[in-house]
FIVEX-933784 format. One line per 2 residues: number of its first residue (from 1); their letters; for each residue x, y, z of N, C-alpha, C. Coordinates in nm, 4 decimals, decimal comma, padded with zeros to 6 digits. Layout:
NUM> a> X Y Z X Y Z X Y Z; ...;
***
This chain:
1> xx> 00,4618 00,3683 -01,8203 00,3800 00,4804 -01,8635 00,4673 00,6040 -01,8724; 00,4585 00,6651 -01,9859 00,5758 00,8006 -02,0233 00,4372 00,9387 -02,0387;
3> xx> 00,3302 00,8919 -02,0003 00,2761 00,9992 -02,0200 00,1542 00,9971 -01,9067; 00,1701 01,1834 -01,8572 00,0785 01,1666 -01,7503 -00,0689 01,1861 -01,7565;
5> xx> -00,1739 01,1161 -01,6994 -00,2981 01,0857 -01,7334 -00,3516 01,1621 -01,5935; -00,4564 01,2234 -01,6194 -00,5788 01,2915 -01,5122 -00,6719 01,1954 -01,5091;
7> xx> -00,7687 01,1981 -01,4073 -00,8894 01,1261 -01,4231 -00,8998 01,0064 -01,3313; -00,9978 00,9593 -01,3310 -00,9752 00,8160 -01,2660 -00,9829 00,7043 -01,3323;
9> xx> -00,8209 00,7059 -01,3576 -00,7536 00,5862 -01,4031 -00,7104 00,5275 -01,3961; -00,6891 00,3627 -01,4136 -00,6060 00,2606 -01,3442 -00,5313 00,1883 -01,4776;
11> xx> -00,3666 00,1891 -01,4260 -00,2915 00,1367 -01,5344 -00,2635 00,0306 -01,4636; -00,2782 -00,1154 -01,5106 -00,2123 -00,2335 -01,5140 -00,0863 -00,2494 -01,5778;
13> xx> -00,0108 -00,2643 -01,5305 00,0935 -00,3521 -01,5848 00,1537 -00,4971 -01,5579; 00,2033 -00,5729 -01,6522 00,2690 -00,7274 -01,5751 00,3705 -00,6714 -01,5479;
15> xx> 00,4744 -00,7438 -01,3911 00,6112 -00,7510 -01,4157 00,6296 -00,8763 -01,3000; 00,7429 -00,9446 -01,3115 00,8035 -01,0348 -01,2304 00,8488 -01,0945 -01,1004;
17> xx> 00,9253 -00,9777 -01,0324 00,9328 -00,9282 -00,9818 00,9435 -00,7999 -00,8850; 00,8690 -00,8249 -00,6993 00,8829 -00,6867 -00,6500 00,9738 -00,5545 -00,6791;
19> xx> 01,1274 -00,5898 -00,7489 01,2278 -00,4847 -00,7519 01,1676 -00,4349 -00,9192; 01,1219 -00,5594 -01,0340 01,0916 -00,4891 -01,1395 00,9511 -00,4181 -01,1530;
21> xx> 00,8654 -00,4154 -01,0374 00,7763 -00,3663 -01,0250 00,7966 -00,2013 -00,9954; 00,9107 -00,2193 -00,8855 00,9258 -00,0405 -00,8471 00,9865 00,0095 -00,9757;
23> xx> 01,0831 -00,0567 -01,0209 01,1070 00,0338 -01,1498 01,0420 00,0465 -01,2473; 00,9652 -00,0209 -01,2799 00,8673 00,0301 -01,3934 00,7785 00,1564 -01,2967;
25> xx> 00,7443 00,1174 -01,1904 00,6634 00,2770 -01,1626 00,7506 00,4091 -01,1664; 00,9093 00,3672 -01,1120 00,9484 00,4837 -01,0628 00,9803 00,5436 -01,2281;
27> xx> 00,9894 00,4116 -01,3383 01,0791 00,5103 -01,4801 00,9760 00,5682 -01,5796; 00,9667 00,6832 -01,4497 00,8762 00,8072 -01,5184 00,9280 00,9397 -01,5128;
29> xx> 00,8992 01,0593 -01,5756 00,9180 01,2032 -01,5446 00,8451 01,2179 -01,4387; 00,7127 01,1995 -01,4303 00,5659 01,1980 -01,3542 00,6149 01,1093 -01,1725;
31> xx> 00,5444 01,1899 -01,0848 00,5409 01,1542 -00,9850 00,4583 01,1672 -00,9071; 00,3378 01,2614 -00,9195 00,1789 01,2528 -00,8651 00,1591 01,1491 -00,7484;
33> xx> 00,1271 01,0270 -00,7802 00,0754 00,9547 -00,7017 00,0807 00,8281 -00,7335; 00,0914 00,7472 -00,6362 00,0641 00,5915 -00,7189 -00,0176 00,5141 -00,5752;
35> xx> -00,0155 00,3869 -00,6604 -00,0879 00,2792 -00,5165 -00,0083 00,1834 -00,5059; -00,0384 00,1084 -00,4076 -00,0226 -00,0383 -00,3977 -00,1191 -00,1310 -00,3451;
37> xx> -00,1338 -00,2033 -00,4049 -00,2006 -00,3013 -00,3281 -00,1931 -00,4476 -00,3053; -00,1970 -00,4899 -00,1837 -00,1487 -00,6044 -00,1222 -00,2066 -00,6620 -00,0268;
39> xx> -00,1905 -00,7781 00,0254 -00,2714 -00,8403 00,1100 -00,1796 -00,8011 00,2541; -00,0124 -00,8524 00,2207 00,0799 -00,7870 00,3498 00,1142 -00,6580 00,3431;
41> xx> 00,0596 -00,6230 00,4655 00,0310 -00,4234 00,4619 00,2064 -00,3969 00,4617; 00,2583 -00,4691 00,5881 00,3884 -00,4230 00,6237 00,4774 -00,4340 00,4771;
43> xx> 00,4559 -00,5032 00,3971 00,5099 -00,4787 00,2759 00,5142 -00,4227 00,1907; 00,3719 -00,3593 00,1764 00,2891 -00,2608 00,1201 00,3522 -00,1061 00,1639;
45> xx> 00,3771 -00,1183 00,2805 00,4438 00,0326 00,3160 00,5552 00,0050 00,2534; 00,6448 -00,1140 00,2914 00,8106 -00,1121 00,2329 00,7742 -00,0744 00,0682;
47> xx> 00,6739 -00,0871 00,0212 00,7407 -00,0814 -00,1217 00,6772 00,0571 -00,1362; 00,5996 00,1132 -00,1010 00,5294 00,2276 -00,0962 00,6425 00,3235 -00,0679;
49> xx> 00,7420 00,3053 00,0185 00,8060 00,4033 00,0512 00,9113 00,4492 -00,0558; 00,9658 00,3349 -00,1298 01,0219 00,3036 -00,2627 00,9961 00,3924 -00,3812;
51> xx> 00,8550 00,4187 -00,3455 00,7714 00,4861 -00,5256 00,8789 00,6347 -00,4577; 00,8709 00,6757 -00,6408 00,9223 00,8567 -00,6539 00,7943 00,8964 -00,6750;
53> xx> 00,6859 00,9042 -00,5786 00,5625 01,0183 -00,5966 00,5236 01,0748 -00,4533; 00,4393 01,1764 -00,5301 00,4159 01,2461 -00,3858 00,3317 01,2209 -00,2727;
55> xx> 00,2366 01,0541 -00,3403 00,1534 01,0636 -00,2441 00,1386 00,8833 -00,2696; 00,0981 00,7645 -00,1589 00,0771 00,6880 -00,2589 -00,0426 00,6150 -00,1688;
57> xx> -00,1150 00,5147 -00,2549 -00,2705 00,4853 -00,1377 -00,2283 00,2913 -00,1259; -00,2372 00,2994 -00,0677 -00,2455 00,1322 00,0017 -00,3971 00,1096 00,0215;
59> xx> -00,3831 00,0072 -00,0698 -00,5000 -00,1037 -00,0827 -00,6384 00,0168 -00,0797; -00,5918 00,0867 -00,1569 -00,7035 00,2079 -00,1844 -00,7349 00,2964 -00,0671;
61> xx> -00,6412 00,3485 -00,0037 -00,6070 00,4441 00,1266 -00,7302 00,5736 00,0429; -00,7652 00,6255 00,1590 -00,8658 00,7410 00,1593 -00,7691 00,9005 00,1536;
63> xx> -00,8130 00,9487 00,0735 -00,8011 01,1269 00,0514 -00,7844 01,2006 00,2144; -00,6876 01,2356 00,2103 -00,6677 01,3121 00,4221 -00,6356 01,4888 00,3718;
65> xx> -00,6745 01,5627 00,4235 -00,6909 01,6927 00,3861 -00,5738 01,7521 00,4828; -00,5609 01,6704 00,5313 -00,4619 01,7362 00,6530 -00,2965 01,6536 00,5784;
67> xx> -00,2877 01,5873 00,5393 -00,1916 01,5515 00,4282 -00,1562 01,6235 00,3416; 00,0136 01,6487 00,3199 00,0331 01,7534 00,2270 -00,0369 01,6789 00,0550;
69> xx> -00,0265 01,7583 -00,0326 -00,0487 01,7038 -00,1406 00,0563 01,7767 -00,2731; 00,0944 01,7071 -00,3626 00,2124 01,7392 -00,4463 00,2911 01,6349 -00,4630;
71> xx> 00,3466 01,6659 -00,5764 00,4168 01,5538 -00,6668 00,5612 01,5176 -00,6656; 00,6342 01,4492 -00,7351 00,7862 01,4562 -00,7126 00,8309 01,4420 -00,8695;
73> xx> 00,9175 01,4880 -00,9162 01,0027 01,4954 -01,0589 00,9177 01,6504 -01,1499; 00,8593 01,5616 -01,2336 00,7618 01,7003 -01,2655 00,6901 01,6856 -01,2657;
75> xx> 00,6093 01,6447 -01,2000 00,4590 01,6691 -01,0980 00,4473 01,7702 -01,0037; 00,4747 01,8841 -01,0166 00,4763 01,9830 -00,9693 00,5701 01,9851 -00,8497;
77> xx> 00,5938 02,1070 -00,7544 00,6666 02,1912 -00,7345 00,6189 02,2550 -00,5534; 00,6534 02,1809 -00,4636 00,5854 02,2405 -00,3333 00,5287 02,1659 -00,3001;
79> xx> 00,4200 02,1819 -00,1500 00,3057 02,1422 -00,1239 00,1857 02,2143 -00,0855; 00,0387 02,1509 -00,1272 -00,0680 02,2188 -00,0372 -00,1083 02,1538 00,0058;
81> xx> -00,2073 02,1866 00,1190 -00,2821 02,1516 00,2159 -00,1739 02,0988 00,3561; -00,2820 02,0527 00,4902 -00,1831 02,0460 00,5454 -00,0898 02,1073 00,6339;
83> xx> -00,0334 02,0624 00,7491 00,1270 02,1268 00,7438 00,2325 02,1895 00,7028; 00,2270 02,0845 00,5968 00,3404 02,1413 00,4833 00,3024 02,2337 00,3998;
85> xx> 00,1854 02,2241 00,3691 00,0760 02,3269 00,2358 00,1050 02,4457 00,3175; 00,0660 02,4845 00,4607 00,1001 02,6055 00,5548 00,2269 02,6796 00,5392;
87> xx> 00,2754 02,5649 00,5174 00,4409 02,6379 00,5197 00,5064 02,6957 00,4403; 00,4437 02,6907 00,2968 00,4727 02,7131 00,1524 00,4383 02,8807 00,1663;
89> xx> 00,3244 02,9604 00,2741 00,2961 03,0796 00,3019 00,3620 03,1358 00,3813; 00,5059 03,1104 00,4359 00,5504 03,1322 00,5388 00,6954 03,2410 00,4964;
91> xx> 00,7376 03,2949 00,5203 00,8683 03,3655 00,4832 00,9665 03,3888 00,5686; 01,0297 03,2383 00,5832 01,1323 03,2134 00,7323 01,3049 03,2905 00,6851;
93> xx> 01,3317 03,3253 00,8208 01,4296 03,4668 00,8393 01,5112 03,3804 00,9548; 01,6635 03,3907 00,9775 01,7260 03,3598 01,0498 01,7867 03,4738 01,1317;
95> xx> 01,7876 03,4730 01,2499 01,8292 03,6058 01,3334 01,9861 03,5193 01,4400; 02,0983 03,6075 01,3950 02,2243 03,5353 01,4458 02,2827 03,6772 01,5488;
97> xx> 02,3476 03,6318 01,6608 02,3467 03,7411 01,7366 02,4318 03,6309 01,8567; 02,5284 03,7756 01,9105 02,6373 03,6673 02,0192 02,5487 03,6248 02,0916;
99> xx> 02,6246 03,5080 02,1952 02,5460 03,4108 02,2543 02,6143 03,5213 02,4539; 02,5217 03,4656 02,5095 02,4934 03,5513 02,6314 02,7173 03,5835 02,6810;
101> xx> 02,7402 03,4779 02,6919 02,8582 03,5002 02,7410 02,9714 03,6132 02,6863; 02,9257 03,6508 02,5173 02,9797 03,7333 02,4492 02,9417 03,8426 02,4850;
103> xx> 02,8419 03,8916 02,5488 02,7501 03,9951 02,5723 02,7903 04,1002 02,7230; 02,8435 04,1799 02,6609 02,8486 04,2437 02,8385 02,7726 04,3186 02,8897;
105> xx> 02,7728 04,4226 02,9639 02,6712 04,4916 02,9839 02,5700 04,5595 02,9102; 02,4330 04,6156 02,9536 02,3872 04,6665 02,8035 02,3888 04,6338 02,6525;
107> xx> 02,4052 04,4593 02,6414 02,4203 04,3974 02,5241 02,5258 04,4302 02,3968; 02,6467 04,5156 02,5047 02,7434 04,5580 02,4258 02,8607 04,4223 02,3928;
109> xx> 02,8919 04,4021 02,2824 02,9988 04,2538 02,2604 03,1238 04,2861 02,3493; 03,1409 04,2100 02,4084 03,2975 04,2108 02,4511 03,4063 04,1867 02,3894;
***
């Protein structure tokens, strides 16, 4: 699939094998979301972890609000919701300053 679709939609495809399976998902621009589904879960994660998207549902995994949400390639840019969605509001600053032993009296450097 070279083009990205909204909605609730399900693309079938055939392929052969597990390795030609990830590449047909991953050879996209698009990275949104994908699924898997399988009867062996533990495999289901291994290949899940494989996809280039931002989110992916096993055996039709449920919507978590507390899960970041966002895409990978050009499927957008960041995350919301979440942890990570929090952090996107954040404006982190690094403060560097001698360490105690450099410091002499009255926080003057030695």
């Amino acid at each position: 699939m070279q083009e990205e679709i909204f909605g609730p939609v399900l693309v079938i495809l055939a392929y052969d094998t597990i390795e030609e399976g990830i590449a047909i998902a991953n050879d996209s621009e698009f990275g949104l979301s994908g699924a898997v589904w399988a009867a062996d879960i533990p495999e289901a994660v291994r290949i899940a972890t494989r996809l280039r998207t931002g989110q992916v549902a096993i055996n039709g995994g449920r919507f978590n609000a507390k899960a970041p949400f966002g895409g990978f390639k050009t499927s957008g840019v960041g995350r919301e919701l979440g942890h990570h969605g929090l952090l996107e509001y954040f404006e982190l600053q690094s403060l560097q300053f001698p360490s105690a032993d450099e410091l002499g009296s009255f926080g003057e450097t030695v």
